[in-house]
N, C-alpha and C positions, 0 to 999 in steps of 0.2 A: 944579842938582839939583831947586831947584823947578818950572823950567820943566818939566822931565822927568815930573817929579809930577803935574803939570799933565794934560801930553801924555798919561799911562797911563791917566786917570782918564775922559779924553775917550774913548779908544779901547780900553775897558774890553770893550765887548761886538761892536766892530766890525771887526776886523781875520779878512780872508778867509784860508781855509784851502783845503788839499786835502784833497779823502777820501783815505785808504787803510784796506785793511783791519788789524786788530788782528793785533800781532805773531801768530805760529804759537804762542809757549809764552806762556802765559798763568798767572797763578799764581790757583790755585782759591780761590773766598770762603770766610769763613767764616760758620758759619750764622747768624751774625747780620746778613752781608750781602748775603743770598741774593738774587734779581732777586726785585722787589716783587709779589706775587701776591694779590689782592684780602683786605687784612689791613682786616678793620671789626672796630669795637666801638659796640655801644650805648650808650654815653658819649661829649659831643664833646670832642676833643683836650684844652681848655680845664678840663676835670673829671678826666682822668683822672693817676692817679699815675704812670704810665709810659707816656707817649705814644710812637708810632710814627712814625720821619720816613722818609717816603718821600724818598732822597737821589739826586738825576742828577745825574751828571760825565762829564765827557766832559773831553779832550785835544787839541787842534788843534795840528798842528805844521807849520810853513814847510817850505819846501824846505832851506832850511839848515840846521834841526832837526832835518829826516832825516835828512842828511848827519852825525851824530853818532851815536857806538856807544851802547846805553842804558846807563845807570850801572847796575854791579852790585856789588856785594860786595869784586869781585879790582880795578876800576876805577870808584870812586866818583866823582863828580862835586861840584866845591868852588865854594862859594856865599856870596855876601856877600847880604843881605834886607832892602830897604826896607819897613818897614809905612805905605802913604800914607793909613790911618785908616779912618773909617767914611764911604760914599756913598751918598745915597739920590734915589731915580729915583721922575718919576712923585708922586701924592700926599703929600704930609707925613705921617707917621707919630709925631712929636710931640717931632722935634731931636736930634740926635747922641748916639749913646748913648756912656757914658763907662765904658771900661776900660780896667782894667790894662796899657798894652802891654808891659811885660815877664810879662803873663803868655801875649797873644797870640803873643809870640815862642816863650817857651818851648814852645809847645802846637804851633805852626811848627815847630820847629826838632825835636823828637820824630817830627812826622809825615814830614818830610823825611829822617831820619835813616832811617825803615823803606824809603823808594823809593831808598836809597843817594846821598842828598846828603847832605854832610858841610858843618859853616861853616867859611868862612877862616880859616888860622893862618897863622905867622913862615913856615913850610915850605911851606905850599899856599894860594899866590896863586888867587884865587876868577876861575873862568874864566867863570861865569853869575853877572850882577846878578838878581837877582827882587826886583820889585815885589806886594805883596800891599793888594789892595781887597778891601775886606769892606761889608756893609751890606743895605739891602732896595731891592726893585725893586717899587714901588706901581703899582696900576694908577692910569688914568685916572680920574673919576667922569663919569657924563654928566649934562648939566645938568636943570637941576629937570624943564623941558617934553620930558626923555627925547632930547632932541638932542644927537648926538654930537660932541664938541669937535673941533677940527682937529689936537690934538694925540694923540687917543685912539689909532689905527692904526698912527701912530709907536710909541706906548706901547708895542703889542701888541707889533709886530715886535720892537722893541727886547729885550723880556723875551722872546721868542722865539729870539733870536740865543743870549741869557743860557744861557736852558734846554735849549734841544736842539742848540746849534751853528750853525753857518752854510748848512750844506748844508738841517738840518729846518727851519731859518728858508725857504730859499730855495721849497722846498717848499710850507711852510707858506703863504706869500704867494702863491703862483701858484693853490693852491686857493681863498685867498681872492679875486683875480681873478675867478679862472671861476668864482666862483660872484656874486659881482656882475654880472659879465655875462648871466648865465643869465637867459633869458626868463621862467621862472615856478621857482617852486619845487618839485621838483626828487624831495622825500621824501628816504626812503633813495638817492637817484639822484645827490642832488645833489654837485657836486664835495668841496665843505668836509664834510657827511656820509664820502664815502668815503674821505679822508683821514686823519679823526680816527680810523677805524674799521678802518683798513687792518691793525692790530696790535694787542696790548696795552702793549705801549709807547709807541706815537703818542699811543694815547688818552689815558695818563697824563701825555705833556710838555702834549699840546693842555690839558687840566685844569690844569696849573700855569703855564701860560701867561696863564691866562683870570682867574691868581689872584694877590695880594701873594706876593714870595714873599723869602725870605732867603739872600744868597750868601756866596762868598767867589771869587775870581779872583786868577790868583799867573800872571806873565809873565815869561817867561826871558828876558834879551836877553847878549848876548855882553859881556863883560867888556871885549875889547880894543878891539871895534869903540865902547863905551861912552868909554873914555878916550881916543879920537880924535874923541869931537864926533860919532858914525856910531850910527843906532838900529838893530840886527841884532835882531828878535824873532825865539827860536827857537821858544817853545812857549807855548801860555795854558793854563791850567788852568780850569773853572767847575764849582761846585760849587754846589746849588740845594737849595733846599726850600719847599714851602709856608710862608707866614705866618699860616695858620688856626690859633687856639687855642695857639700859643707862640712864645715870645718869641724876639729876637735874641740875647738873652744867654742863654738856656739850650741854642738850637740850636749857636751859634758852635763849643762847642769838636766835636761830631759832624764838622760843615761841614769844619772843620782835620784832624779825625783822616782824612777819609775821604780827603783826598789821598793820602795813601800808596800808594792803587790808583790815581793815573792821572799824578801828577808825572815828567815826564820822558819820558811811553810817548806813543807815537803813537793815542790812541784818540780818534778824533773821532767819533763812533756814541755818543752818551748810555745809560748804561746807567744803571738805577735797582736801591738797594740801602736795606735798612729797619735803620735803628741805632733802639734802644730810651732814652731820658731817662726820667731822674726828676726831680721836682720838687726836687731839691739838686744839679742842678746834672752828678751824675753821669752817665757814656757807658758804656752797656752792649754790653760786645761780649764777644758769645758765653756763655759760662760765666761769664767774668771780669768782673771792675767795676772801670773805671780811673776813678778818681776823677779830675775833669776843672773843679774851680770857675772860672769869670770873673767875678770878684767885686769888683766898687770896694772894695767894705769890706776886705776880707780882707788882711792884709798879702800881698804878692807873694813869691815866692820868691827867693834870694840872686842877682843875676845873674853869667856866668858874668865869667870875668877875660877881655877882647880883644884881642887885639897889635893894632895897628895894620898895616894891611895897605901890602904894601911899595909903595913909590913906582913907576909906568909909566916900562914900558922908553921913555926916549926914541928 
């Protein structure tokens, strides 16, 4: 299981997808997760009592993924969940931050509960393992004389893969290309210009791309093919936010709650949606306030009782 651990942690941001388009029925946001529409305030992030996270997620799913009906209500989907802890990419940010995992499950295990994954019992052998990485993806620095490391462009792409998926990555890269290659610069002409600018969405991944930023990634792999030694990745999940002016621990539980809209769905196209934080910690959605603390200090909540999941059919 370590090696495994290992293996997810490696291929956290690298594993190729297919597009497709987003199922036909769609379930409507709510207003506190409307697509991100130029929300400023004259305070930076860092000051304000209820900061605004611009959140992208997006879904990638294999071929074998698709080949699965999506978990609904009548036919939920039964899950055992590794947390392989906190990884961080890119710069140091100042050493592994330390929380509660029983409360990052619990905070898991509510958001999974809304996309109709249920956890293993005595009754319901768990047919999906998910692994969940959490952590921040730093940029490069460039060096004192402004020359750029050999490691920087990896950086880039890497947290490009993270934030907008495989295909905006793929994208992403080829503008950067042409525009190196470009004989002079270019203005408004130039390839990386028309790229960024091709949308209000591009513009916003390209922005958080350029930036630290804070995830979480949860990977579904098959259960049976798991207990025969075989890695069947059905779906990844990524979920991003800037690192400007707030912390890992106040963003985390937003990060967790937002899966709910893309766990298990075929949506590889990033979309961006604004959750509201306060400085306690709490996730404002909508009208309501779900109290949400990650907190070292704080005692954790009871955990629940586990049956131990049954022995593989030989």
């Amino acid at each position: 299981m370590q090696r495994l651990l290992r293996f997810i942690t490696v291929v956290i941001v690298c594993a190729p997808s297919l597009r497709a388009a987003p199922p036909a029925t769609h379930k409507p946001v709510t207003p506190s997760e409307e697509k991100s529409k130029f929300v400023f305030s004259l305070l930076p992030r860092s000051f304000q009592s209820n900061p605004a996270l611009d959140l992208a997620g997006l879904t990638e799913m294999t071929p074998d993924g698709k080949k699965l009906p999506p978990p609904s209500a009548e036919n939920p989907v039964y899950y055992s969940v590794h947390d392989a802890g906190f990884h961080s990419e890119g710069d140091s940010s100042g050493g592994a931050l330390k929380v509660d995992p029983a409360r990052i499950e619990a905070s898991l295990k509510r958001s999974l509960e809304k996309a109709c994954y249920l956890p293993t019992d005595a009754a319901h052998p768990a047919t999906q393992i998910l692994f969940l990485i959490w952590g921040s993806h730093n940029t490069i620095s460039k060096s004192e004389d402004h020359s750029i490391p050999p490691n920087y462009w990896p950086n880039v792409l890497s947290r490009a893969r993270l934030v907008g998926g495989e295909k905006f990555a793929a994208d992403f890269q080829k503008a950067l290309r042409d525009q190196f290659n470009s004989p002079m610069d270019l203005g408004i002409g130039n390839p990386l210009y028309r790229f960024t600018n091709r949308d209000d969405l591009t513009r916003e991944l390209v922005e958080q791309v350029y930036d630290d930023c804070y995830y979480i990634v949860v990977s579904a792999y098959d259960a049976a093919s798991l207990a025969n030694g075989q890695r069947m990745l059905l779906w990844r999940t990524k979920i991003t936010t800037s690192a400007d002016g707030v912390s890992l621990l106040e963003t985390l539980p937003a990060l967790i709650s937002s899966g709910a809209n893309y766990f298990g769905r075929d949506l590889p196209v990033a979309d961006i949606r604004i959750k509201r934080i306060d400085r306690k910690g709490e996730v404002l959605i909508g009208t309501a306030q779900v109290t949400e603390v990650l907190d070292e200090n704080s005692p954790a909540p009871p955990a629940p009782q586990k049956q131990p999941p049954p022995a593989p059919a030989k």
